[in-house]
C-alpha positions in Angstrom: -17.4 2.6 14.2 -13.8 2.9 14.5 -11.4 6.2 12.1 -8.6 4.4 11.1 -5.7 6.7 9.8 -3.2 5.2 7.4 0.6 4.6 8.7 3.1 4.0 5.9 4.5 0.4 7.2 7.7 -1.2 6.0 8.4 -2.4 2.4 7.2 -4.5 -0.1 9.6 -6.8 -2.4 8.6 -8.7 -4.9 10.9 -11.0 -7.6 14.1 -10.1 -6.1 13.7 -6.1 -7.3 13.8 -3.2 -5.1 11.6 -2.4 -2.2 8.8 0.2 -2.7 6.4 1.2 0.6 3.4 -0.6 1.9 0.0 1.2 3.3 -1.8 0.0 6.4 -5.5 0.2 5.6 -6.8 -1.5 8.6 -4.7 -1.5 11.4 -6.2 -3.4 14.5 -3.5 -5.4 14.2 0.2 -4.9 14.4 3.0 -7.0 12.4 6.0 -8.1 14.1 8.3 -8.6 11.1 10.3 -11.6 11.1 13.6 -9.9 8.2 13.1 -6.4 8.5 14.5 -6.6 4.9 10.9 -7.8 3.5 7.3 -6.4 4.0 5.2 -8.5 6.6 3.6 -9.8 3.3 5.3 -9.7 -0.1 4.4 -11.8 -3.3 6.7 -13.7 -5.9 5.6 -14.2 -9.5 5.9 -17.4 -11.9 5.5 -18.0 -15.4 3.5 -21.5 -16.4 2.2 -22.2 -19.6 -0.7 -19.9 -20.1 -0.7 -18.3 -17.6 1.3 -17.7 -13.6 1.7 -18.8 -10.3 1.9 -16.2 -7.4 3.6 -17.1 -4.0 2.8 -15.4 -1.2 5.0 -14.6 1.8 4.3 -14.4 5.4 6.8 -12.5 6.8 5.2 -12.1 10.2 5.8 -13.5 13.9 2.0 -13.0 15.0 -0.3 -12.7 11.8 -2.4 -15.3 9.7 -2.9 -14.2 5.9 -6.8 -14.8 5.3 -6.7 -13.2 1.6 -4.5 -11.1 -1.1 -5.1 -10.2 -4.1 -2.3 -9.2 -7.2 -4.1 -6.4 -9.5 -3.3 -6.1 -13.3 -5.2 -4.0 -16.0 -6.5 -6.9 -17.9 -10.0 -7.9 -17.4 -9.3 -11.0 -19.6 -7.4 -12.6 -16.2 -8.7 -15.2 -14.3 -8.0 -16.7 -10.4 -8.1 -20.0 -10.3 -6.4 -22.4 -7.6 -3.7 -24.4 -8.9 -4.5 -23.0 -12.6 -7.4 -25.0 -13.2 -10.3 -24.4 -10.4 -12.4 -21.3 -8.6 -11.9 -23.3 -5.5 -8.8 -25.8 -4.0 -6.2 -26.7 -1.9 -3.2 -24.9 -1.4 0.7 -25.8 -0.5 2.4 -24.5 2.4 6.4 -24.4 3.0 5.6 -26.2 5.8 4.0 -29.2 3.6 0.7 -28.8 4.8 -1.7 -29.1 1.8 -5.2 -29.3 3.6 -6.0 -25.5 3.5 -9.2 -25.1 0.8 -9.2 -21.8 -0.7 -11.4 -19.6 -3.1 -10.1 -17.7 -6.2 -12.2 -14.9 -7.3 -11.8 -11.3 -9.5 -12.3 -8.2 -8.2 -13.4 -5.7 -10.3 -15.1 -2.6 -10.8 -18.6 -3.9 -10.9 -17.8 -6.0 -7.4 -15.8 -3.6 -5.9 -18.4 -2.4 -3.6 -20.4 -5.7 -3.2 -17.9 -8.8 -2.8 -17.9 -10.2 0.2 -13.8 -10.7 2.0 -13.5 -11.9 4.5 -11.9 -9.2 7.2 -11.1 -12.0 9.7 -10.8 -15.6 10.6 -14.2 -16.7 9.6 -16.6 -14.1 11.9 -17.3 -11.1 9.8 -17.1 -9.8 6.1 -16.6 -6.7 4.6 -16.5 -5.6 1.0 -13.4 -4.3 -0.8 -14.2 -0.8 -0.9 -14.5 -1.2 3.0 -10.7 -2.9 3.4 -8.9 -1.4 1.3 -10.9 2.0 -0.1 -11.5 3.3 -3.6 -10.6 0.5 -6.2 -8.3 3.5 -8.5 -6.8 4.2 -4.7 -6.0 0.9 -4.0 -5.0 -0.2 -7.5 -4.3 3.0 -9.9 -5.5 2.3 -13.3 -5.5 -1.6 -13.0 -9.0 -3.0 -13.5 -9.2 -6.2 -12.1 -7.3 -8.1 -9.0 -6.4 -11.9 -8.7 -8.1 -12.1 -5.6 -7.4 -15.3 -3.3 -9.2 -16.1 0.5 -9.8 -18.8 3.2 -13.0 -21.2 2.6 -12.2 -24.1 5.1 -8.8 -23.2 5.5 -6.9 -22.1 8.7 -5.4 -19.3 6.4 -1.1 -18.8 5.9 0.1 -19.0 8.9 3.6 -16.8 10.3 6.7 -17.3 8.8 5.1 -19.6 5.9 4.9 -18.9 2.7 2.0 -20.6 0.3 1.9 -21.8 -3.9 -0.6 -22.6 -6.3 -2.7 -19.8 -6.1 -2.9 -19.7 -10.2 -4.6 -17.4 -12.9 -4.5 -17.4 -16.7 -4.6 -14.2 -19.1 -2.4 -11.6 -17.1 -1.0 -8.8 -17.9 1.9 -7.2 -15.6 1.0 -7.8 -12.2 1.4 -4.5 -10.3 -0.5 -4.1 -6.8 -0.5 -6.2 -3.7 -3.5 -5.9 -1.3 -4.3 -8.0 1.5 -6.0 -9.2 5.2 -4.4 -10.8 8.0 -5.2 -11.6 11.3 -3.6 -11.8 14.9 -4.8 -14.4 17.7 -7.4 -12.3 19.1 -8.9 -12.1 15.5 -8.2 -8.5 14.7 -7.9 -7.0 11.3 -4.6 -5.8 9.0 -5.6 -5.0 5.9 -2.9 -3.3 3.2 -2.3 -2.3 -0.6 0.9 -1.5 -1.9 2.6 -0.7 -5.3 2.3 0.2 -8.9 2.5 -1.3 -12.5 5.3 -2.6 -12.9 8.0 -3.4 -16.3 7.3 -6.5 -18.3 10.0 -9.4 -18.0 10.4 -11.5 -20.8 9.5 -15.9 -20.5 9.2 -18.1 -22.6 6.0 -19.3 -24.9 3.1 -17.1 -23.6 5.4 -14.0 -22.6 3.5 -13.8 -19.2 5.2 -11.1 -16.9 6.9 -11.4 -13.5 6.5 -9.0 -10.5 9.5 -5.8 -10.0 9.6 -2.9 -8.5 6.7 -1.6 -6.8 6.1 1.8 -5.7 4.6 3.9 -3.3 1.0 4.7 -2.8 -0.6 7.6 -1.6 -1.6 7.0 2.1 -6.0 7.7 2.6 -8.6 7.1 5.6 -11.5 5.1 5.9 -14.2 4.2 8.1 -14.3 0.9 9.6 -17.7 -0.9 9.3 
């Protein structure tokens, strides 16, 4: 088993508000960031009717995104692909729309069971393994939009990906996440906290701002 100390990496930006810093959980791995003006992942926020769309940004030269989840303190929210399913495919800038993925919620009752995947289809590990305590990782939020690789070949650098969907959210606040480099080793992170509601239209679902800092913590690899 491997002691992992956390390293304070980069920024995070999300919805075109100010940047806020990002924790390294898991750092086999090492981003190269493509605009050192972003975080090697950052997510954007849409409001559809009843419910959002997140985007998620791949900001890196040498990682593939294999999961992230968006935390929010309603346990009334729901992950679904595209809006409407636990599992589908996915968009890609690129065009590709061939990569199946899982939606799932993370919450308290899971948080220490749920199987995420902590590479490119070879091993698992739970949450509380990736990313640590759930009130470290997410504050006082109680569930996370969660979002992984089934047969998928996960988001790869410089892409960014769409239609990962939920219904019933309240303000999105924290980004976690795993990627991977070519030799399959881990980067897991969390980042941020609850954020300020922004007014839409019809449901008055919430967009992403400013996240903030988190605490930096250790944990013990598997």
């Amino acid at each position: 088993m491997k002691l992992h100390s956390i390293a304070i990496f980069a920024a995070i930006f999300a919805a075109g508000q100010s940047q806020a810093a990002l924790t390294t959980t898991i750092g086999d791995a090492v981003p190269i960031v493509i605009n050192p003006q972003f975080d090697a992942f950052y997510v954007t926020e849409t409001p559809v009717v009843n419910g959002g769309e997140y985007t998620i940004h791949n900001n890196t030269a040498n990682l593939t995104l294999v999961g992230f989840g968006v935390s929010n303190p309603s346990l009334e929210s729901i992950a679904l692909i595209d809006g409407t399913d636990a599992f589908g495919f996915v968009t890609f800038s690129s065009g590709q729309t061939s990569d199946f993925w899982e939606a799932l919620n993370l919450i308290d009752d899971n948080w220490g069971t749920a199987p995420l995947w902590d590479d490119l289809f070879e091993t698992s590990s739970t949450p509380q393994n990736l990313f640590g305590d759930m009130t470290t990782a997410v504050g006082t939020d109680i569930n996370v939009n969660y979002f992984q690789i089934l047969d998928a070949s996960g988001l790869s650098p410089g892409l960014s990906g769409t239609d990962f969907g939920f219904r019933y959210a309240a303000a999105a606040s924290v980004l976690i996440g795993v990627a991977v480099d070519e030799f399959n080793n881990t980067y897991a992170f969390v980042g941020g906290t609850p954020v300020a509601p922004v007014p839409v239209p019809a449901a008055g679902w919430l967009m992403l701002g400013a996240l903030g800092t988190l605490a930096g913590f250790g944990r013990r690899r598997r």
